[in-house]
C-alpha positions as CSV (number, residue, x, y, z in Angstrom):
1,X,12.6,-3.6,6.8
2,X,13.6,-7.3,5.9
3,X,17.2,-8.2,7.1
4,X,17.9,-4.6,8.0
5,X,19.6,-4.0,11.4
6,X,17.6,-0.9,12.4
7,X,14.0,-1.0,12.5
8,X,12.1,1.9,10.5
9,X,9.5,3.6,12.1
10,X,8.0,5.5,9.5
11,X,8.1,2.7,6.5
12,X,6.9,-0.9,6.1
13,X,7.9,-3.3,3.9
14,X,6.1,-6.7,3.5
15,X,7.7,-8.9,0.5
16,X,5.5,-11.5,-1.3
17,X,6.6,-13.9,-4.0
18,X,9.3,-11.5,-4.5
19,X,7.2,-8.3,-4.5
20,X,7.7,-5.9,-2.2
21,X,5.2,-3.4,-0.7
22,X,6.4,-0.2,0.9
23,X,4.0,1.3,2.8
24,X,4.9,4.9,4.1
25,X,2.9,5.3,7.3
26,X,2.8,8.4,8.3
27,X,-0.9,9.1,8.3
28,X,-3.3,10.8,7.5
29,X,-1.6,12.5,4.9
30,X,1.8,10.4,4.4
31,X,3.8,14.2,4.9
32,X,7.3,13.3,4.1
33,X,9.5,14.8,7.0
34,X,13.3,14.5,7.3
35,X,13.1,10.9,9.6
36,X,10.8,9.2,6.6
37,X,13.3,10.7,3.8
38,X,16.0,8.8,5.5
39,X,13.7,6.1,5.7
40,X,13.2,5.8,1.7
41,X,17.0,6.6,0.9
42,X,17.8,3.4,3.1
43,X,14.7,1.5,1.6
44,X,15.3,2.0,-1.6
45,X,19.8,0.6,-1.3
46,X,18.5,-2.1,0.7
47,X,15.7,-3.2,-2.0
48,X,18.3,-2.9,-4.6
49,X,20.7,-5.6,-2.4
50,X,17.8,-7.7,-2.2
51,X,17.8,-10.9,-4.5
52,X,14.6,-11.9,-2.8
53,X,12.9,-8.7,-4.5
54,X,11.9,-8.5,-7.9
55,X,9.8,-5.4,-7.8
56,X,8.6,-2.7,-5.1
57,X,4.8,-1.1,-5.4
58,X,5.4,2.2,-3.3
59,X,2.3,2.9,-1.4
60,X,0.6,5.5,1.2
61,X,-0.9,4.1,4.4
62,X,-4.6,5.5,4.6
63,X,-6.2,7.2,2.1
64,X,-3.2,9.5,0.2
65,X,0.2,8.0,-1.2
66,X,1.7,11.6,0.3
67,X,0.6,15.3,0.4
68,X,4.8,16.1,0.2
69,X,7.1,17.6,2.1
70,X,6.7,18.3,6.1
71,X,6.1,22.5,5.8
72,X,5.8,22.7,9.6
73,X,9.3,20.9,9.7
74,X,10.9,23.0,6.9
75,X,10.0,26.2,7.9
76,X,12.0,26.0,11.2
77,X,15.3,24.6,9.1
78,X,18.2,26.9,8.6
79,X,19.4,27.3,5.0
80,X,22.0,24.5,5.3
81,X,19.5,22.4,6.4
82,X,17.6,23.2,3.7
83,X,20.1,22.3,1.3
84,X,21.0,19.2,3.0
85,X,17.3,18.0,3.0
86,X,17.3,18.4,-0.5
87,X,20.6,16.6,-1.2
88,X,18.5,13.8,1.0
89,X,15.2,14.2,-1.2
90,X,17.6,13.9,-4.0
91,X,19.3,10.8,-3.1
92,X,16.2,9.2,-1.9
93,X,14.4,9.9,-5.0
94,X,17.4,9.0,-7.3
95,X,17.5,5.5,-5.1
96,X,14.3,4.9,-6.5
97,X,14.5,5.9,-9.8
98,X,17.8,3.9,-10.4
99,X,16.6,0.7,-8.7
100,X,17.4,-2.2,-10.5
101,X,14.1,-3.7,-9.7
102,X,11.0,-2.7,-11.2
103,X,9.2,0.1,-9.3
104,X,5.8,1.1,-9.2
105,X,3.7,4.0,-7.1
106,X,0.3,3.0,-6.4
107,X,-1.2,6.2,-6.2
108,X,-4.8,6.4,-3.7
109,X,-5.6,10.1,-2.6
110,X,-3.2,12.6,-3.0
111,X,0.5,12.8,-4.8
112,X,1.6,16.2,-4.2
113,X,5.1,17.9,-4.0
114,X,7.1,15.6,-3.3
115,X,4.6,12.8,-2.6
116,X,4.5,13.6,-6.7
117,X,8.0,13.6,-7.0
118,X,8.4,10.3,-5.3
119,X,5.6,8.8,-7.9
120,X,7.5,10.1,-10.8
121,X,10.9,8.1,-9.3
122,X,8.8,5.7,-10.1
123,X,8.6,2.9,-13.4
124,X,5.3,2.6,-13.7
125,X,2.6,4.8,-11.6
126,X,-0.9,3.6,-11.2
127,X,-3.4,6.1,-10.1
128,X,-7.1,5.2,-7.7
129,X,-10.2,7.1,-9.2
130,X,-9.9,9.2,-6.3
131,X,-6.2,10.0,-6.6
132,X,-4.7,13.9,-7.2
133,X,-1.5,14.8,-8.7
134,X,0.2,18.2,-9.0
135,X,3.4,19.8,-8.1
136,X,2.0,23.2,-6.0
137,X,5.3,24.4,-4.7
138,X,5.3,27.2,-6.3
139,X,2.4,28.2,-4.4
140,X,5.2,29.0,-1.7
141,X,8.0,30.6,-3.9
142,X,9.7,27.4,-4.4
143,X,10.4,24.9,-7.2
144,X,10.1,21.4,-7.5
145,X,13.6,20.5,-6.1
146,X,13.2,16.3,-5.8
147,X,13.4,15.6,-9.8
148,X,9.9,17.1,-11.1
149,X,11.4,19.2,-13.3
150,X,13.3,16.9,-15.2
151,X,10.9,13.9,-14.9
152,X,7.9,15.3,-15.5
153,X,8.4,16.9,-18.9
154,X,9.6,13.5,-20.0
155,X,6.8,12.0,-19.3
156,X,3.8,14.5,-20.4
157,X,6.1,17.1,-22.6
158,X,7.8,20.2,-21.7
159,X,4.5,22.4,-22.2
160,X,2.4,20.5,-20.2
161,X,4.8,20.4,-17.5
162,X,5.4,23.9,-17.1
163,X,2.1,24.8,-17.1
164,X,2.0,22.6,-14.2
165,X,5.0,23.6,-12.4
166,X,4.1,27.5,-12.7
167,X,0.9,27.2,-11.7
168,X,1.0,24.8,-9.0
169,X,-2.5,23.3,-10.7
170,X,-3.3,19.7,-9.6
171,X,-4.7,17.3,-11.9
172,X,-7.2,14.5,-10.9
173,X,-6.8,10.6,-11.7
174,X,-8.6,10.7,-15.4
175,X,-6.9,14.0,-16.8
176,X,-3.3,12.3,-15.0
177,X,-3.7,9.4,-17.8
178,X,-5.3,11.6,-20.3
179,X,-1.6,12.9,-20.4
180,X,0.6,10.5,-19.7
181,X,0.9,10.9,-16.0
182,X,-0.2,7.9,-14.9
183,X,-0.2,4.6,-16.6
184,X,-3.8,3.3,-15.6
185,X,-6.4,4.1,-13.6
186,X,-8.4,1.4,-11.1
187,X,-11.3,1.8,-8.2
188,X,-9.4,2.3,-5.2
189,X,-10.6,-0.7,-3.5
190,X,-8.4,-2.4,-6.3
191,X,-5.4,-0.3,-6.4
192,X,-2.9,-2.7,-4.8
C-alpha cells in the first residue's frame, strides 16, 4: 500500500491518474480470511487520507472478485472470535462504504457472502458476463452479518432481497442488472 509503513500481503494497490486499483490476491477464489479483513479495514482509512486518490475500483486477482468468508478459518473460532471478526467485517465494510472517494467493485467470477457484501460497500458495482452474485449463508444457519441485509434491499427492494437472503439463491451477471444489482455488465476481458 502506497505510503503505508507495513506492507500488505494479501492486498495490492496500484494508483493511476488518481485511481486506485485494489487487487485482493488471495487466489483462486479471493476467500476473505481474518489477515485480508484487516487488510481492507486499513485500505480502505488509508485510501480515505489519500489526496492522491480520487476513486478505488475493488477487484479480485484471478478469475472471482471473492467466494466470501474463510469457512475453514471460522469454523475453528470461538464465539468471541466470532463476534470480533464480525465487528472487523463490519468496520472493513463500513470503511468502504463511507469512503469519501468514489468506490467501485469490478465484479469477474464470483461475489458471494461476503465477497457480495464487500461489492454492495461499494458506489457503483460493475459485473463481467461471467460474474455470480448471491448471499448463500444461510445455507450454513447463518445470516448475512457484513451489511447485506441492510444494503441489499436498498438497492433491489425488500422482496427481492429476502428472497435472496432466505434462500441463499445466486444470481448470474444479466439477472444482477435486470434488478438493480449491478450497474452494467461488460465481457470480462474489459472489466477493469
Amino acid at each position: 500500500m502506497e505510503g503505508g509503513n507495513a506492507v500488505p500481503e494479501l492486498l495490492e494497490l496500484e494508483v493511476t491518474d488518481r485511481v486506485g486499483i485494489l487487487h485482493l490476491k488471495r487466489p483462486p477464489l479471493n476467500i476473505l480470511n481474518r489477515a485480508l479483513v484487516t487488510e481492507l479495514a486499513e485500505a480502505a482509512v488509508e485510501a480515505g487520507r489519500s489526496p492522491g486518490i480520487g476513486a478505488v475500483v475493488i477487484s479480485g486477482d484471478g478469475r472471482h472478485f471473492s467466494a466470501g468468508a474463510d469457512v475453514a478459518e471460522f469454523q475453528t473460532m470461538t464465539v468471541p472470535e466470532v463476534h470480533e471478526y464480525g465487528t472487523l467485517l463490519d468496520a472493513a465494510f463500513r470503511g468502504w462504504a463511507d469512503l469519501p472517494r468514489v468506490t467501485i467493485a469490478a465484479v469477474n467470477g464470483y461475489a458471494l457472502g461476503g465477497g457480495c457484501e464487500l461489492a454492495l460497500a461499494a458506489d457503483f458495482r460493475f459485473a463481467s458476463d461471467r460474474a455470480t452474485l448471491g448471499l448463500p449463508e444461510i445455507q450454513l444457519g447463518i445470516i448475512p452479518g457484513a451489511g447485506g441485509t441492510q444494503r441489499l434491499p436498498r438497492l433491489i427492494g425488500p422482496a427481492r432481497a429476502k428472497e435472496m437472503i432466505f434462500s441463499g439463491r445466486h444470481v448470474k451477471a444479466e439477472e444482477a442488472l435486470a434488478i438493480g444489482l449491478v450497474d452494467a455488465v461488460v465481457p470480462a476481458a474489459e472489466l477493469l
